[in-house]
C-alpha positions as CSV (number, residue, x, y, z in Angstrom):
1,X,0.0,0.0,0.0
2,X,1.5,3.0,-1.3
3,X,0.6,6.2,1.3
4,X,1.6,9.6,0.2
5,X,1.4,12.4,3.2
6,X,-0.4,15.2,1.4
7,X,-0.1,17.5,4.7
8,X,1.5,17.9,7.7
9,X,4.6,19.5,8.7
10,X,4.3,20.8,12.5
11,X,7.7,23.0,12.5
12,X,6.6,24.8,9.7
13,X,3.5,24.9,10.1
14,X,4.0,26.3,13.5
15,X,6.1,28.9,12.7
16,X,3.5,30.2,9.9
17,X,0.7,30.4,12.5
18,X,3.0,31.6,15.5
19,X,4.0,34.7,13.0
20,X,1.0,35.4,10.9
21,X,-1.7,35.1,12.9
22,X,0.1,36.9,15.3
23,X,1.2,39.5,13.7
24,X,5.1,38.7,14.5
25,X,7.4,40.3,14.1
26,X,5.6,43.3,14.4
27,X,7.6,45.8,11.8
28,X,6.9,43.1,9.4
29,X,4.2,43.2,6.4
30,X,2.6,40.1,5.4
31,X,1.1,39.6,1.9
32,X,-2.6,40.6,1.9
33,X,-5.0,38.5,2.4
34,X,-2.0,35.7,4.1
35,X,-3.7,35.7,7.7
36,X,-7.4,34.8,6.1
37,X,-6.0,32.1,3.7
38,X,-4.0,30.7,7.0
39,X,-6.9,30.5,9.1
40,X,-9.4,29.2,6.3
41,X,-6.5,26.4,5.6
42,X,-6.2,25.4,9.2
43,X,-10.3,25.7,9.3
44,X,-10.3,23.1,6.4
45,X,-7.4,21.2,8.2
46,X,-8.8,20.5,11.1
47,X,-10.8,17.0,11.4
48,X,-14.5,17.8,12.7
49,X,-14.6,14.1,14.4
50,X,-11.9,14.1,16.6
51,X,-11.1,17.9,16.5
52,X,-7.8,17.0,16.1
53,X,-4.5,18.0,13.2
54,X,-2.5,16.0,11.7
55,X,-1.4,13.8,8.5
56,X,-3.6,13.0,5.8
57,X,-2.6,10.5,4.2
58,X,-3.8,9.1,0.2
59,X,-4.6,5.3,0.2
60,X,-6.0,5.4,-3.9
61,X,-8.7,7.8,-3.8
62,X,-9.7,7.5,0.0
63,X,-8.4,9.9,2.2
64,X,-7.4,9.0,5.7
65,X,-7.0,11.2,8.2
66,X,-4.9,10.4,11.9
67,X,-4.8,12.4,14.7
68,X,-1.5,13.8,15.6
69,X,-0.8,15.4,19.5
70,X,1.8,17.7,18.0
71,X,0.2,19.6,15.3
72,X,-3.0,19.9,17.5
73,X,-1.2,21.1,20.2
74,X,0.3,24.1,18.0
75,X,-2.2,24.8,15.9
76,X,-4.1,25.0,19.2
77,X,-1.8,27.3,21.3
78,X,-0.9,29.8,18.5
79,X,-4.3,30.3,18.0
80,X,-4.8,30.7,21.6
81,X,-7.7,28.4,21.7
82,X,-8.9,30.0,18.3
83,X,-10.4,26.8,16.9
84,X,-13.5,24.6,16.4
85,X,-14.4,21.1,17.6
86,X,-13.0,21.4,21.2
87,X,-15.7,19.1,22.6
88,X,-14.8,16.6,19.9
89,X,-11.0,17.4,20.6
90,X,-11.1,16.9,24.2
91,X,-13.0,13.8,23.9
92,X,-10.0,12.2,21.4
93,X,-7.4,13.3,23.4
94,X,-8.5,11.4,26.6
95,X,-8.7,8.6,23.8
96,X,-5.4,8.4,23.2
97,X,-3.6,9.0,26.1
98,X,-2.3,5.2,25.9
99,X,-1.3,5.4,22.6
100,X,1.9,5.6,21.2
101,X,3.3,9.1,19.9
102,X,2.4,10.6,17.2
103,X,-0.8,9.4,17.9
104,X,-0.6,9.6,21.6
105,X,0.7,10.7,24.8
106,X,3.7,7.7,25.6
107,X,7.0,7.2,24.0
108,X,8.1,3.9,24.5
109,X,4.6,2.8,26.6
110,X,6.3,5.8,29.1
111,X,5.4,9.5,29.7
112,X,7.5,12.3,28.2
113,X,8.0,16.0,29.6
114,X,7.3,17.3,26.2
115,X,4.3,15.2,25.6
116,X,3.2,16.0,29.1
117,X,3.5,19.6,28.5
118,X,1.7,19.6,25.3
119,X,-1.6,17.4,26.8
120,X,-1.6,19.9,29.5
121,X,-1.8,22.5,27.7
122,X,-4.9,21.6,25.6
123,X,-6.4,20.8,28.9
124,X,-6.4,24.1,30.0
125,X,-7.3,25.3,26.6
126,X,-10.4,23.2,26.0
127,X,-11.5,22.5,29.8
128,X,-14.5,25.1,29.2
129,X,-16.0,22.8,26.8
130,X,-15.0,19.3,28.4
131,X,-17.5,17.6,30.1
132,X,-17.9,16.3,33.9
133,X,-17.4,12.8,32.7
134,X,-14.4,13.8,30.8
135,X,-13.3,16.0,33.3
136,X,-13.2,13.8,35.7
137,X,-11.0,11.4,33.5
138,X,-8.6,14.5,32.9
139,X,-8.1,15.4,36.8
140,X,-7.3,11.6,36.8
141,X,-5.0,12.0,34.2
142,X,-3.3,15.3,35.3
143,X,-2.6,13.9,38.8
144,X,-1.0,10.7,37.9
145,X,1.3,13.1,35.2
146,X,1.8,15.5,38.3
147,X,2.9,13.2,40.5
148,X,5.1,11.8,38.0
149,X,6.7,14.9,36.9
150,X,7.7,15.8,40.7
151,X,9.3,12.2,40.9
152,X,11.7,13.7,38.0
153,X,12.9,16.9,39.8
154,X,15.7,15.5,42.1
155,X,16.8,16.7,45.0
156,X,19.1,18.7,44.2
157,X,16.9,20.3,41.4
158,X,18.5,18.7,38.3
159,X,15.8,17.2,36.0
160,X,16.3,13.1,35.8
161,X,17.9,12.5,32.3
162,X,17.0,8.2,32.7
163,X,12.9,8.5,32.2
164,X,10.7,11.3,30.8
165,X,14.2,12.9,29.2
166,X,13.6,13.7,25.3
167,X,16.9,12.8,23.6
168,X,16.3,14.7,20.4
169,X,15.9,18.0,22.5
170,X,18.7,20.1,24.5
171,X,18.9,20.4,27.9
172,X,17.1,23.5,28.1
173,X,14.3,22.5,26.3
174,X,13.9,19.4,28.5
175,X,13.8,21.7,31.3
176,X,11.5,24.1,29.7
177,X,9.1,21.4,29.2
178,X,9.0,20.6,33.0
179,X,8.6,24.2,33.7
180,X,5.9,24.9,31.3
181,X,3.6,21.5,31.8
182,X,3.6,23.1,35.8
183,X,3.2,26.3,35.1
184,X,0.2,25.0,32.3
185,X,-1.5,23.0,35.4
186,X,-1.3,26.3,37.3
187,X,0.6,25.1,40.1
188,X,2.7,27.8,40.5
189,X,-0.1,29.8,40.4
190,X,-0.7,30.7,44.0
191,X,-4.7,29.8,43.5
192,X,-6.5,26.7,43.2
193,X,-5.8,25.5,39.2
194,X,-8.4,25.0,36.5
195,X,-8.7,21.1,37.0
196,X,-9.7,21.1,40.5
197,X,-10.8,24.2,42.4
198,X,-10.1,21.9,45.7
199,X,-6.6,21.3,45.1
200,X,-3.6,22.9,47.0
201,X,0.0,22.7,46.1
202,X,1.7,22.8,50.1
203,X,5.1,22.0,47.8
204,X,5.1,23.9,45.7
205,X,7.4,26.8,46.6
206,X,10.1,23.9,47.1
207,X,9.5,22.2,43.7
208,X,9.6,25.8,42.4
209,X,13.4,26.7,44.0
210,X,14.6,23.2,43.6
211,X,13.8,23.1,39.7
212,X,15.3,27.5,39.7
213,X,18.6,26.1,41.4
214,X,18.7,23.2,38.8
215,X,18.3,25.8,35.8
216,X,20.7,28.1,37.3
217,X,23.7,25.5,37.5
218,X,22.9,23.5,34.2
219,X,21.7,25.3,31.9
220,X,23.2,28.2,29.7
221,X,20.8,31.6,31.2
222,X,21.3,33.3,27.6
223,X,19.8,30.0,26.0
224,X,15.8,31.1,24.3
225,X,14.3,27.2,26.1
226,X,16.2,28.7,29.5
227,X,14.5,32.0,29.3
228,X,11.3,29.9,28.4
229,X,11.8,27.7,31.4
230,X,12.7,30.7,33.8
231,X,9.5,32.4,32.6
232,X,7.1,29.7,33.8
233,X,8.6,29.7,37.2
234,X,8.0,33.5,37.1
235,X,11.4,34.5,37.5
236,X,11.5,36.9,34.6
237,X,8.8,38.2,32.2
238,X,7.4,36.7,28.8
C-alpha cells in the first residue's frame, strides 16, 4: 500500500501560525489577504470528528485522516484556543492517552515531559468545553502526570535525564518542558488550578526553587528554552 502524506509538517507549520496570525514580528508586512487564507487552511485542516491535526494521508482515492498530538497542540496554542471542535478534541485526546506518539501521549509505553506539556496545555485550553465525565478522566490523568513529573525533579533540582528525558531535545528545552507543563496546570499559580478548584500545592514553593537552582547551575541563562523555562517559574517576564 503506497501512502503519500499530502499535509503535515508541525515545525513549519507552526512557525507560519506563530508569526502570521500573530502579527510577528511586528515591523513586518505580510502579503494581503495571508492571515485569512491561513486561518481558512487550518479551518479546512482540522478533522470535525476528533477535532484534532495531523497527517492526511492518500490510500487510492480514500483519504485517511490520523490524529497527531503535536500539530494539534500548536495549531491550538498559537491560535490561543482560536479553533473549532474542542468538545470533539477533548473527547480524542483522553482517547489516546495510551497510545503511542504521534498518535498519543507515551513514547516507548512511558510519559514524556514534552508530551506531558503539550496534553496539559490543551487541557487548559479546552476545559471550558470538556464535560464532567471527561473531566473527571482528565483530573485523573493530570494527577498521575503530576505526580510523575515531581518524581523527575531531584533533589538537588536537576531534572532526571534516565525517564521522561527527550533525547532529540537540549537540555534546556527538556527543562522548559518541566517548567511549562507546571506552570500549564497552574501550580505555580498561587490559587487553586483550572482542573480542581479543591486542590492545593503545600510543595510547591520547594519544587519551584529546587527546579530555579537546577536551571541556574545547568543550563546556559542566555539560551531562548532557558529563558522559556525561567518564565514559567516566574522569575523573569514573557
Amino acid at each position: 500500500m503506497d501512502w503519500i502524506t499530502v499535509t503535515h509538517s508541525t515545525p513549519s507549520l507552526a512557525d507560519s501560525v506563530k508569526l502570521i496570525l500573530n502579527d510577528v514580528p511586528t515591523n513586518y508586512t505580510y502579503v494581503p489577504d495571508l492571515k485569512m487564507a491561513l486561518s481558512t487552511f487550518i479551518a479546512r485542516w482540522q478533522d470535525p470528528s476528533t477535532g484534532f491535526f495531523g497527517p492526511w494521508y492518500l490510500d487510492g482515492d480514500k483519504v485517511i485522516k490520523k490524529s497527531g498530538l503535536s500539530p494539534t497542540f500548536h495549531v491550538a496554542s498559537y491560535t490561543n484556543g482560536m479553533i473549532s471542535y474542542w468538545p470533539h478534541l477533548m473527547t480524542t485526546l483522553l482517547q489516546i492517552k495510551d497510545n503511542e506518539y504521534p498518535y498519543g501521549w507515551l513514547e516507548g509505553g512511558k510519559m514524556l515531559h514534552h508530551h506531558n506539556m503539550d496534553v496539559m496545555r490543551l487541557f487548559k485550553l479546552g476545559w471550558f468545553w470538556t464535560d464532567k465525565a471527561h473531566r473527571l478522566e482528565a483530573k485523573e490523568a493530570i494527577e498521575k502526570m503530576l505526580a510523575w513529573c515531581k518524581t523527575k525533579i531531584l533533589p538537588e533540582g536537576k531534572v532526571d535525564r534516565t525517564d521522561g528525558w527527550s533525547a532529540d531535545d537540549s537540555a534546556a528545552a527538556n527543562y522548559s518542558y518541566v517548567a511549562a507543563f507546571l506552570h500549564h496546570a497552574d501550580y505555580f499559580k498561587g490559587e487553586t488550578p483550572f482542573w480542581d478548584r479543591h486542590r492545593k500545592f503545600p510543595e510547591m514553593e520547594d519544587v519551584r526553587l529546587r527546579l530555579l537552582h537546577g536551571i541556574m547551575n545547568e543550563l546556559d541563562l542566555n539560551d531562548t528554552d532557558t529563558r522559556g523555562a525561567l518564565e514559567s517559574l516566574g522569575v523573569i517576564g514573557g
